[in-house]
C-alpha positions, 0 to 999 in steps of 0.5 A: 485491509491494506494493499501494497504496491510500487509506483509508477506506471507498470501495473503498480509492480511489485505488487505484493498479494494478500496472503489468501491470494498469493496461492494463485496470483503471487510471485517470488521477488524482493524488496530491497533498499531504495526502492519505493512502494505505497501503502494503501488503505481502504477505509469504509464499510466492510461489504459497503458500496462506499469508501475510500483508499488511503494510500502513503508513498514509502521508501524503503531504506536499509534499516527500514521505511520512510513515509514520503508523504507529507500531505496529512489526512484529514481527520474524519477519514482517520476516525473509527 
């Protein structure tokens, strides 16, 4: 599962909504070039009490998207 959200310090807008929960939380906004954002992952278990988020900065250019983040992970949390 993955989550999409900004940086910064404001509830991490904009926040963008899976689409089963954007019927009753979401709202209408754009993505636009220059804009950064943050791709995370959670990896675990499905039902699990543990896991982890990955999560990877992006920017957000005009002919697509640039990871920002330059620290690998490590490879046992990228195995299935």
């Amino acid at each position: 599962m993955r989550n999409y959200h900004g940086v910064g310090m404001t509830g991490e807008y904009p926040y963008l909504y899976h689409c089963m929960d954007y019927p009753y939380a979401g709202y209408n906004g754009t993505i636009e070039p220059n804009m950064t954002m943050c791709v995370e992952s959670y990896i675990g278990e499905e039902g699990g009490k543990e896991g982890v988020k990955l999560e990877q900065h992006c920017l957000i250019t005009d002919s697509g998207v640039e990871v920002l983040s330059k620290f690998p992970f490590e490879k046992a949390l990228m195995d299935d």
